[in-house]
N, C-alpha and C positions, 0 to 999 in steps of 0.2 A: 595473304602474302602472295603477290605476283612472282612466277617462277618463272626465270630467263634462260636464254638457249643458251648451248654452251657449244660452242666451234676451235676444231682443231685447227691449228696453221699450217700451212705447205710452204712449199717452195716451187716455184716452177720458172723456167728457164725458158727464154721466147728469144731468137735471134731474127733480126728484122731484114726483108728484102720486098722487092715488086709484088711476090704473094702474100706479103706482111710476113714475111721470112727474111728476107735480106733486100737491104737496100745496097742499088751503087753496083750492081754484079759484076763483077772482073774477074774470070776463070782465073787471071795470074795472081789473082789477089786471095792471100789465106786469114779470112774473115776470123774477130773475136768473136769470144762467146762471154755470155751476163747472168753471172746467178742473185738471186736475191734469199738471203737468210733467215729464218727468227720466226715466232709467233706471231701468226695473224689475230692479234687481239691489242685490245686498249690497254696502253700501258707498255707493251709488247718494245720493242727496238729492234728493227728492220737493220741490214747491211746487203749493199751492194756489193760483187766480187766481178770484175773486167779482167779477162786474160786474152793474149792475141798472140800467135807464133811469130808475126811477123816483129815483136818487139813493141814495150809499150812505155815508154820514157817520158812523154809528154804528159798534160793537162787532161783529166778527164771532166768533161760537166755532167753533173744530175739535172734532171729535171724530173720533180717527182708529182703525180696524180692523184687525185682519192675520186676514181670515175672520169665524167670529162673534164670535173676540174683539177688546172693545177695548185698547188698546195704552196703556196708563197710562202717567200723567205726561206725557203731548203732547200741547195745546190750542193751538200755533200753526199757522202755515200752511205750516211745513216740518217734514220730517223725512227722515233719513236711514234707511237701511235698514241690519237686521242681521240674522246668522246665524237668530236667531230667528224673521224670517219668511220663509224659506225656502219654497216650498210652498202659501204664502196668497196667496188673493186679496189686494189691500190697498182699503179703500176710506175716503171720509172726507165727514164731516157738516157744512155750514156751516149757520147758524146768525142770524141779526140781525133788526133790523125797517129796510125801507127808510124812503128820506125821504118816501114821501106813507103811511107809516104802519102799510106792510102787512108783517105778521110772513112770514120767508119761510125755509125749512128745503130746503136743498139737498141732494144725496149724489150721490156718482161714486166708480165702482169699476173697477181696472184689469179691463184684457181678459184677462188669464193672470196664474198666480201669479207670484210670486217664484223663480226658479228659484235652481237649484245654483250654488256657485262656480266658478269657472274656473281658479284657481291652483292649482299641483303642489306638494308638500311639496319642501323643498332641502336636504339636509345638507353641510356641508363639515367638514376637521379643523381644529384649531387645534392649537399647539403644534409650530408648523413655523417655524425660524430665516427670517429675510427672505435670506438669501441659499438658501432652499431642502433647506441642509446637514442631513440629518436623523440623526444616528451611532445607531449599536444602543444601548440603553438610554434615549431619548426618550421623553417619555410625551407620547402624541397624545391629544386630547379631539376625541368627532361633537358638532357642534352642529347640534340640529334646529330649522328655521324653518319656517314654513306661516301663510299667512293665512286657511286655513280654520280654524286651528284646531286643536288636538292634544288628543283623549280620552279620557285613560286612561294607561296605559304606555306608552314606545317600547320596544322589543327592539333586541338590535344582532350584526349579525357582522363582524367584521375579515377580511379579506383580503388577502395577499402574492400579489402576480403572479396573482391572480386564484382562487388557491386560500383556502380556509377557515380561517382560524386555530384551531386547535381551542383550546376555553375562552374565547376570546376574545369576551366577547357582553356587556360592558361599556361603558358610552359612553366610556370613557377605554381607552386598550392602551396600556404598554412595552414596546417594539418588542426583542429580543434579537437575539444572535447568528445564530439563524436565520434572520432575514429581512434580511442583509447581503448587500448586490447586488439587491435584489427590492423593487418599488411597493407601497406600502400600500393600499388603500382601506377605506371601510366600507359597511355598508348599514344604513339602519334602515325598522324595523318596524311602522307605529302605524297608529291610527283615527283620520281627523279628525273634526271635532267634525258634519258630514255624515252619519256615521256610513260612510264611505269607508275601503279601508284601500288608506294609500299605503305605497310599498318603493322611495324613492329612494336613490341609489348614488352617494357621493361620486367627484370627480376621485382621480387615482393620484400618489401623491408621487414624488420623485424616487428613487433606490433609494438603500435604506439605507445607510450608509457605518458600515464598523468601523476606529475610529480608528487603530489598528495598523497597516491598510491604506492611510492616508494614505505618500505618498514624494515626497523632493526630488529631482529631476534636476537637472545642469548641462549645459549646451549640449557643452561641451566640457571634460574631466578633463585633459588632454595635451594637450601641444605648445600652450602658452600663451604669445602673445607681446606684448610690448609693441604698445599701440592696438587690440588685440583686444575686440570687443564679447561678451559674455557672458550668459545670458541664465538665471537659475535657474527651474524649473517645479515647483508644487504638483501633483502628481496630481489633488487633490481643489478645486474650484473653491471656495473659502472667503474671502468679501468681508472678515473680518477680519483675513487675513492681512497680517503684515509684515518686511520684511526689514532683513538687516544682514549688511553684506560686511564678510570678516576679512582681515588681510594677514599669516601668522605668527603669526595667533589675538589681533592687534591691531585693535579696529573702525578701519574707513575712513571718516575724517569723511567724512558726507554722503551715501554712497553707501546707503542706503535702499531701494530699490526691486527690483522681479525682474530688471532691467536692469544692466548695471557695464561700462563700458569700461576695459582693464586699463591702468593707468598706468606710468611711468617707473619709479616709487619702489616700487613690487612687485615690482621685478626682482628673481629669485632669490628669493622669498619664497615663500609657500604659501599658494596664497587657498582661502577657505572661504565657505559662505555658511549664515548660521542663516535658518529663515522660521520666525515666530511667528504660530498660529492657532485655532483655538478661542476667540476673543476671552481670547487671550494665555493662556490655560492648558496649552497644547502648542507643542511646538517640535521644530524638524527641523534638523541641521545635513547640508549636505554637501560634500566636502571634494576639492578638486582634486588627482588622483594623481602631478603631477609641479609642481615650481618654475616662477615665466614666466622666459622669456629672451626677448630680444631678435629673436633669429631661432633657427628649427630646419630644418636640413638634412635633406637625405636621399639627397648623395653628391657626388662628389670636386667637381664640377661647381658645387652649391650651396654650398658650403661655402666652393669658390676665393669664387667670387661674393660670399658673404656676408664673407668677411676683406678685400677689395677694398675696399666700403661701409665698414666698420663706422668706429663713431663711439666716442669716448675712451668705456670701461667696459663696453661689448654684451660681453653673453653670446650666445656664437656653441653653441645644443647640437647634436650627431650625433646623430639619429635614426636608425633602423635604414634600410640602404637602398632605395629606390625608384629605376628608373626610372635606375640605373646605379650603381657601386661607389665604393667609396673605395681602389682599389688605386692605383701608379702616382702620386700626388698630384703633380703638376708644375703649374705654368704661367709665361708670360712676363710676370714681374714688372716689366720696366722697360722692354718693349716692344724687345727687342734683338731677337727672333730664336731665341733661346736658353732650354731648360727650365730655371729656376735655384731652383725651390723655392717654397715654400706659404713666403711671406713676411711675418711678423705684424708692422708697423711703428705702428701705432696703439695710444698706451697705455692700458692697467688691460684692454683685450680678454682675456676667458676664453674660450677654448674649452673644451669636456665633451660629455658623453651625454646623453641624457635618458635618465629612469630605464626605462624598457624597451628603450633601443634593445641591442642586436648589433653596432652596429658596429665593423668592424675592420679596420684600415688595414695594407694589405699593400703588398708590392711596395718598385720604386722609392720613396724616399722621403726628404724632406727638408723641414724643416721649421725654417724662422730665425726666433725669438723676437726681435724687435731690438728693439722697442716695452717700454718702460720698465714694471716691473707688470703684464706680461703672466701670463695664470695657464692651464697645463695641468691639468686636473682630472677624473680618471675616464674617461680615453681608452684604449683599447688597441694597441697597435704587436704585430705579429705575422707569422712571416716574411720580414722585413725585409730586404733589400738593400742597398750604398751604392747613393747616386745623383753619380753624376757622368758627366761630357761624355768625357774622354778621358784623366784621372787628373792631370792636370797642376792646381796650384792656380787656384782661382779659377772653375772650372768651375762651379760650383754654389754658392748663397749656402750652403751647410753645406762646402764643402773650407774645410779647417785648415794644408793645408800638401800640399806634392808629395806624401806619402805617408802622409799622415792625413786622413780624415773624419769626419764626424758625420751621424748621424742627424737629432738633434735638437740645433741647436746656439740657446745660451743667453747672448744677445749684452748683453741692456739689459740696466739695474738691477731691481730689486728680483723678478725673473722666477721664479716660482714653478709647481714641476712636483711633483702628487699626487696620489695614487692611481690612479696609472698602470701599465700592465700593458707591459712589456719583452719580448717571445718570440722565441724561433728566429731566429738570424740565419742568413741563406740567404748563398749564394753564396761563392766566394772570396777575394773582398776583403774586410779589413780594416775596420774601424768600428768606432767608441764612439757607443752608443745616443744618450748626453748629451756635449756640451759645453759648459764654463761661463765664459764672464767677464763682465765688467761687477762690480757691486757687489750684495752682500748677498743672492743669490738661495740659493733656497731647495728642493731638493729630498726630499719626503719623503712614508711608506706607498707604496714603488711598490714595484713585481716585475721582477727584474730576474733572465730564466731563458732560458738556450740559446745559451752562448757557445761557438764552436769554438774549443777555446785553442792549438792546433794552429796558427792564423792571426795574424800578426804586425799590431801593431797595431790591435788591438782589443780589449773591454772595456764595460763596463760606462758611466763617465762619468769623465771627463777634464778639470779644473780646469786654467787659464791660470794663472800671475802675469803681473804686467807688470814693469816695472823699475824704476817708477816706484811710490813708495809710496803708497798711496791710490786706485789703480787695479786691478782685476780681484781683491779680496780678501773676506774678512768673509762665504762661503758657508757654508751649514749642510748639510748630510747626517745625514738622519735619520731612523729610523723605516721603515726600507727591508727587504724581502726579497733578498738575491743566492742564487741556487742553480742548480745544472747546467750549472756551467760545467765542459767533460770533454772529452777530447779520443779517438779512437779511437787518434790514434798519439803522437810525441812535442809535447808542450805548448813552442810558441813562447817565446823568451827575452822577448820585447817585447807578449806577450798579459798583460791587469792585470786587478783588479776596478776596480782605482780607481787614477788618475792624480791625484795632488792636486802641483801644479805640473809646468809640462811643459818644461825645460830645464835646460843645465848651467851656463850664463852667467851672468850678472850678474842675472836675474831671479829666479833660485833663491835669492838672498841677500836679498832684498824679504820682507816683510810680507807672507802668505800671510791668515794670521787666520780658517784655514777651522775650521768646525768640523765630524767626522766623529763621531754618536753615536747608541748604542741601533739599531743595524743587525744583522741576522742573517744570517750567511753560512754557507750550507751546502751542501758539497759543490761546493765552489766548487776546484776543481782547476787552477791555474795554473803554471808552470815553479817557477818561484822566488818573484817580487814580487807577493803580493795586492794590497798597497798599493805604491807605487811613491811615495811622497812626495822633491819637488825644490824645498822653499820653505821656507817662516821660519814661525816663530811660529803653526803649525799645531797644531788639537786634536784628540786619536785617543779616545776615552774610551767606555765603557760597551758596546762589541760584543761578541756572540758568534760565534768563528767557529770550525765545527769540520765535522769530515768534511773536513777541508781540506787544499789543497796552497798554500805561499805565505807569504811572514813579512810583516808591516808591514815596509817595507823605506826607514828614513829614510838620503836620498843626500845628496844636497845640499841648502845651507842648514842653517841653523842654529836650534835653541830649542823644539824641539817638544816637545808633551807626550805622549806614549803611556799610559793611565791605566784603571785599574777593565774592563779589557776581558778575556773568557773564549775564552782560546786552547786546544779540545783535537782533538789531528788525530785519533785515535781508529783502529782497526779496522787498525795496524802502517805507518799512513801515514808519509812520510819526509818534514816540511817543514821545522822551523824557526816560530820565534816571533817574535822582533822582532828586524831589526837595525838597524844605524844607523854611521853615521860621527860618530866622538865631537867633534860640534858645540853643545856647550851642550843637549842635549838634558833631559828630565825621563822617565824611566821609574820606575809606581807601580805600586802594587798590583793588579798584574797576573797572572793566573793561566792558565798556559801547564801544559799537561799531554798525556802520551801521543805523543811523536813519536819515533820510532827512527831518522833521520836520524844517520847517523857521517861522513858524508863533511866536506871542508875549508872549507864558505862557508857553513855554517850553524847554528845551534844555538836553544834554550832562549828565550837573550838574546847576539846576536851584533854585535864589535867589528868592522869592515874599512873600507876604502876601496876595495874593487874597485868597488862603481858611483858613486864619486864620481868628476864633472866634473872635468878639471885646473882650468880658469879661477874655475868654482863656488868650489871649494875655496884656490883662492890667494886671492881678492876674500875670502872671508869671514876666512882667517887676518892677512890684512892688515887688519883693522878690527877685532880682539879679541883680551885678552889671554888669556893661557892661564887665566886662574883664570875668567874669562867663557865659555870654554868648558869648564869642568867639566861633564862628566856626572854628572846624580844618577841614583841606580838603588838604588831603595829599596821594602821592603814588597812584593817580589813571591814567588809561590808558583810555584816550576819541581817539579813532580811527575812521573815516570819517566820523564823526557827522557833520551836518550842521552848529548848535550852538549848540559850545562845554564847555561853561558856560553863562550863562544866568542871567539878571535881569532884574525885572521885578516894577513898578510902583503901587500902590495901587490903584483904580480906578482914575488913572491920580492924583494921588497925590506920595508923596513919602511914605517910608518903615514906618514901625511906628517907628521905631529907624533906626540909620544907621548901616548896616552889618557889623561887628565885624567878618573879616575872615584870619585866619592863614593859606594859600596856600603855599604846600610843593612838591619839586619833582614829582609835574605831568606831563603828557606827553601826548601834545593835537599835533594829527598828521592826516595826508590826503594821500591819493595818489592818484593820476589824472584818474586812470579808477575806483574809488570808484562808477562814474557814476552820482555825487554830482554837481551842479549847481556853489554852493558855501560852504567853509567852513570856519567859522569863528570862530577864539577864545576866543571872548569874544563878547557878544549880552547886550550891555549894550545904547546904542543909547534911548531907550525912558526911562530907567531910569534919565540917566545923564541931558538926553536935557529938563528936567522939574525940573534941579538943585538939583537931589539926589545924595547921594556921601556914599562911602564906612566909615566907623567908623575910626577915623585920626590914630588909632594905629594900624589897620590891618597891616598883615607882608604877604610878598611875596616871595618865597626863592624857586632856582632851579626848576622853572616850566620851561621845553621846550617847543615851541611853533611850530610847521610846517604847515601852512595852508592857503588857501587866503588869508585871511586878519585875519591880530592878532585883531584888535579893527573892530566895525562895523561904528566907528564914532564918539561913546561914551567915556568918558572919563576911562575907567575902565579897565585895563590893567594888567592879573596875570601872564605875561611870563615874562621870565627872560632872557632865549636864544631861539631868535627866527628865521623861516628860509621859505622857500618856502614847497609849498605841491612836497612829494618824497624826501623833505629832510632829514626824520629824517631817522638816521643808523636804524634798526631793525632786529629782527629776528624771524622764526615764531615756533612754540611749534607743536606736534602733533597733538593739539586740534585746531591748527588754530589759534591760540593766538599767537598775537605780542607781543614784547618786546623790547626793549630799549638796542643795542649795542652802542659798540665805547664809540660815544661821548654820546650818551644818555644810558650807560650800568648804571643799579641803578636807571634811571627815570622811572616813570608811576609804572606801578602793577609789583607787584611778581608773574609772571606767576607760580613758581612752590609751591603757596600757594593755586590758584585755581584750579576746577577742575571743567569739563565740564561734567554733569550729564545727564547720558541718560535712555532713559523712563523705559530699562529695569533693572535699578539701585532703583529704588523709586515703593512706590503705595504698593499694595497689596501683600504679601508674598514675596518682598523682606527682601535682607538682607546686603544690601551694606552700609557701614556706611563713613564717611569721616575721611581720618588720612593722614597727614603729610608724 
């Protein structure tokens, strides 16, 4: 930077004669005098001032100088200075005749010239956004200012961070890639009009920003609870930025701002948040990693706590633990004295996980749904124990009775349990994970793995009736995994998958109304009763259960449906299919295959009374006629059963009435490498040979028959067309399912009404449903 001199202004006063003092001399004459005013500098404004004693009334003339030359076009008694007289003296001429007549000619000339300017050339950029935001691809322009003057060319170099842009030597630059994160400046280059050469150096911008580089934060992704304040962050400081909160990817009236307090009405929802910037040409969303709840936990502790508080509808989530476990879950619910259970009395309360937690509820443990709408959802239970005081009932809000517990018991209405994980039960007492009453509750997608079937009274979940109609009915079971349930030594008489009514008395003759469907049971190994049903008007329909030990076993009560369900034991197992006490029941098109079972209480599709109730069974025959309890038993496929229907004697006596059964279009068949001993169609030899007989109106119609031997010897006989084993025509399905061509096209199951369910269809976080 060239540094200029800087000169102060005078004044000075010169009257003109023969000595260059005064012109014209006349002793009688009293000469004026000439001042000249102002800053001797560029820019400046000079005034003349003529005063004379003798009077001065007339015309005065200037003529004004810069050196020898005079300064055209200026005859008054001002004038301003310019770049032009730089360097000159400046002086000037007056001119008049005074009032007594004497012509008088004055001149004054400053004491020093004109000197240089004083101001420095300035450049700055332009083409910088008012919030400073400047993104690669901007084009900046230098603007050069200077009040001396500019002579000639500017030249220009750009600069990032202080280094040289190369080629950059334009008054304009498009900032790239390169200079993302890094200040601009420029410098130019010129001669002012002085003939000076100035190299001023503009201010540095803010660093370039590359759009891409822009990012939204949220305060917090997880564990969002209701009244939470929330706070979304630009990276990039952008004054036209603006926002907009989503609930479910639904906008939040109102909520506008980088700011959001999380409200009631987002519970369980998914908030997001978009920021719009670039003056609305870019946009950012980002998106919260877990749903709000209400409160989140993080052990047994906060969780008692928070089901204590909770208000009709809180989402209560398990967060992974802190700061202590979730084993053990007890506390004193009614301020007795006594551990009685994690007691949920508050209705539509959910408890769940949040989506990263771990956690897992071991131990001790008891858990009473009483609160109407209550929802289990994405919980895990694992090595599990009963909880109880000292075995006697009443000890814990989950005992069921002196010598049944629950785990999880399912007391109010509409109580819903899903996607829940079931594991290991420890220790030697007996437990059902679930129990259910109240109305319409719903359990379904859970896991339900590590039954010791060895221990009496225990299972899987276990369904009430009550006696009363309209009370404890109308459950669903659905869409469930059951598997590894196995025992090391002999499997307990009284160990179940499933309990669907729990008595022999008068409540097994009630309105059940449960519905059991699209469940997959595997390797589910029980004595005898996988199902254990003891109620009315129950629906068994669309299951797979195979690798298995255990028949549907209908006891008491009346009217059930057993339907469309895939029975294969597989791999020489000995179980049984379905059996039932001939109560009005509906058995369809059902496909039972693979069980080598020849002993006397089981078969295919099996008749008896050994686990019916006496009083069960009197109360129901006392309120129905025989033709109201006909059994239908239609449309099923019994493939290399050993005995492929069955009847059975009451301890050596006969049926309490005689079976009442309407057999339709089933299809009982064999093939010679089934690997079967024998296959028989009908196992009725100890009922008949102690004089029991089927009900005289029973009907028989279009049963095909292919297999050892149609009868075992007994009088009881439900084929119609019958043939050797490898006689029946068939066909097989993808799933491995036979079916009935030719001549048996239309007999046995509708294979294309079943469906072979696999483990990754059912259980936790599926989503596979069944359709047609």
């Amino acid at each position: 930077m060239n540094k200029k001199i800087i000169a102060l202004s005078v004044t000075a006063l010169l009257t003109t004669g023969c000595n260059g003092v005064y012109d014209n001399f006349d002793p009688a004459n009293a000469h004026g005098t000439i001042e000249l005013n102002g800053n001797v500098e560029v820019g400046s404004n000079l005034t003349v001032d003529v005063a004379d004693i003798d009077g001065l009334s007339g015309t005065v003339n200037y003529t004004w100088w810069a050196g020898e030359t005079q300064i055209s076009g200026v005859s008054g008694n001002s004038y301003t200075l310019t770049a032009d007289e730089v360097g000159s003296y400046i002086s000037v001429k007056a001119e008049y005749t005074d009032d007594a007549g004497q012509a008088e000619s004055l001149l004054i000339k400053t004491t020093d010239p004109v000197p240089e300017m004083v101001s420095d050339g300035v450049i700055t950029i332009s083409g910088i956004p008012d919030d400073g935001v400047i993104l690669f691809g901007a084009e900046l322009t230098a603007d050069v200012t200077d009040a001396d003057g500019v002579d000639g060319s500017i030249s220009y170099q750009w600069y990032a961070d202080d280094a040289a842009i190369t080629g950059a030597t334009a008054a304009s630059y498009t900032t790239t890639i390169n200079e993302v994160g890094k200040q601009i400046s420029v410098q130019a280059t010129y001669t002012d009009s002085f003939g000076l050469v100035e190299m001023p150096v503009s201010n540095k911008t803010n660093p370039i920003i590359d759009p891409t580089s822009y990012s939204l934060t949220l305060s917090q992704t997880s564990d969002i609870t209701v009244g939470m304040d929330l706070t979304a962050t630009l990276s990039v400081n952008d004054a036209t930025a603006t926002y907009q909160w989503y609930a479910d990817d639904v906008a939040i009236t109102g909520a506008t701002s980088a700011n959001y307090t999380v409200a009631a009405t987002d519970l369980e929802k998914t908030l997001s948040v978009t920021v719009t910037y670039q003056n609305g040409s870019k946009d950012l969303t980002e998106t919260a990693t877990d749903v709000v709840y209400s409160a989140v936990v993080k052990n047994a502790a906060e969780l008692i706590s928070a089901v204590q508080n909770a208000a009709e509808n809180d989402v209560i989530a398990l967060g992974s633990a802190i700061g202590g476990t979730y084993t053990d879950i007890a506390f004193d619910a009614n301020t007795t004295g006594s551990d009685v259970g994690l007691v949920v009395s508050t209705n539509g309360v959910k408890l769940t996980r949040t989506k990263d937690s771990d956690a897992v509820i071991k131990g001790k443990t008891c858990f009473a749904l009483t609160g109407d709408n209550v929802v289990l959802d994405g919980l895990v239970f694992e090595e599990n124990e009963a909880f109880f005081a000292g075995g006697g009932s009443g000890d814990t809000a989950c005992d069921s009775s002196s010598s049944t517990d629950a785990m999880l018991k399912m007391d109010g209405n509409g109580v819903v349990v899903r996607n829940t994980t079931f594991k290991d039960h420890v220790g030697d007492q007996g437990f059902f994970w679930i129990e259910i009453k109240g109305l319409n509750s719903i359990v379904e997608r859970n896991l339900f793995s590590g039954t010791d079937a060895s221990i009496n009274k225990s299972g899987a979940i276990s369904i009430w009736h009550n006696e009363t109609d309209g009370e404890q009915e109308g459950h669903t079971v659905q869409y469930n995994h059951f598997t590894n349930f196995t025992t090391d030594g002999s499997a307990a008489s009284e160990a179940f998958a499933m309990q669907v009514g729990r008595t022999t008395g008068e409540g097994s003759t009630h309105l059940g109304k449960n519905t059991i469907q699209y469940n997959l049971f595997d390797t589910v190994q029980v004595k005898e009763r996988l199902f254990r049903v003891q109620g009315s008007q129950n629906t068994i329909k669309g299951n797979t259960i195979v690798n298995s030990v255990g028949m549907i076993s209908l006891e008491d009560g009346a009217f059930n449906t057993v339907s469309d369900n895939i029975i294969i034991a597989g791999s020489g197992l000995k179980t049984g299919g379905i059996g039932l006490s001939a109560l009005g029941h509906t058995i369809s098109n059902n496909y039972i295959a693979e069980d080598a079972y020849t002993g006397g209480d089981r078969g295919g599709i099996y008749i008896h009374d050994d686990m019916l109730g006496n009083s069960g069974n009197k109360l129901t025959i006392a309120n129905y006629t025989d033709a109201e309890l006909a059994v239908t038993i239609n449309n099923n496929t019994i493939l290399n059963v050993a005995q492929a229907f069955g009847f059975d004697d009451k301890d050596s006596g006969c049926l309490t009435f005689p079976p009442y059964l309407n057999t339709s279009n089933n299809l009982i068949a064999a093939t010679s490498d089934s690997g079967l001993s024998k296959t028989v169609g009908t196992e009725s030899n100890d009922f008949t040979g102690i004089g029991c007989s089927l009900n005289s109106n029973s009907v028989k119609t279009n049963n095909h028959v292919f297999v050892s031997d149609v009868t075992d010897g007994g009088s009881v006989d439900i084929s119609t067309v019958s043939g050797d084993v490898d006689g029946a025509e068939t066909t097989t399905n993808t799933d491995g399912l036979v079916s009935g061509t030719g001549a048996q096209a239309g007999v046995g199951a509708d294979v294309s009404k079943l469906y072979k369910i696999s483990a990754d269809e059912v259980g936790p976080g599926s989503t596979w449903t069944w359709s047609l």
